[in-house]
Every structure is written in structure tokens, then in C-alpha cells.
N, C-alpha and C positions, 0 to 999 in steps of 0.2 A: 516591594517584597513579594515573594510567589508564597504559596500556599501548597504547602508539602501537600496535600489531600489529592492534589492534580499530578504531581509526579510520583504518586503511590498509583494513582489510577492510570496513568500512561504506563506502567510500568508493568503494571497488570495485562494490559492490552498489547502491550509489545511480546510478553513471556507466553499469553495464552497463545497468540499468534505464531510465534514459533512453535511453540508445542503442537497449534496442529500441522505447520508447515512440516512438521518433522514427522509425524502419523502421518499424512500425505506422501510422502516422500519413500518412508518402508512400504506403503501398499502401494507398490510397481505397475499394478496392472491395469489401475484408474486413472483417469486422468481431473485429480482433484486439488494439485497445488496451485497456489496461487497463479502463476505464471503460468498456467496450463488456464486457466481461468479467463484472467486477462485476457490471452488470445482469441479465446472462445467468444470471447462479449465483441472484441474490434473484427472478427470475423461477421458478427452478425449485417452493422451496416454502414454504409461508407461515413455516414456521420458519425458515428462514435470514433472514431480515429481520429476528427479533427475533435472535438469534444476531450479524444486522450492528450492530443498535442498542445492544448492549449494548458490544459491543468499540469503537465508537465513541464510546460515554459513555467508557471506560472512557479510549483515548486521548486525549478532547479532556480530562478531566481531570490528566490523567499531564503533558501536554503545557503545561497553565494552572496546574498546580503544580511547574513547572519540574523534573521527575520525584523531587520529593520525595515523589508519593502513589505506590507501589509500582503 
């Protein structure tokens, strides 16, 4: 049985998150969207790319095994 108090609070975090993806988005001249973000951080050093690609396998699996792979 899940406990509704966690999909009230994920849902939270999803809606705030777009809300500010979307304030990000109308202020043009910054570079403050997530994905503008991202960038910025695997630009710093060569190790945080393999650090993205690994949490990235790790999600697209977790995600195509419908979070049965832990």
C-alpha cells in the first residue's frame, strides 16, 4: 500500500519545479533553466559527465524496468 502523503509531496515538487522552469523560461536573457544548468555543472569537469552518464543508465533503466531494478 503507498501512502498518499508521498504522492502529495512528489507532486508538490514536480508542480513547484515547473513553475519555476516556466519563470526561467519567460526571463530570456539568463541563463537559469534547468537545462541551461545541467550544462553549466558537466562543463565544469570531465568527471561530472561520467558521474551524469552513469546516474543516467541508472535512471533510464530503473524507469524501463518499471522501478523493479532498485
Amino acid at each position: 500500500m503507498y501512502d498518499p502523503r508521498f504522492l502529495i509531496a512528489w507532486l508538490v515538487v514536480l508542480l513547484s519545479g515547473g513553475a519555476l522552469e516556466l519563470v526561467a523560461l519567460f526571463r530570456r536573457g539568463t541563463p537559469d533553466t534547468l537545462s541551461e544548468l545541467v550544462w553549466m555543472v558537466l562543463r565544469m569537469h570531465r568527471a561530472y559527465w561520467f558521474i551524469g552518464a552513469l546516474f543516467m543508465g541508472w535512471l533510464s533503466v530503473h524507469f524501463l524496468s518499471f522501478g523493479m531494478y532498485p
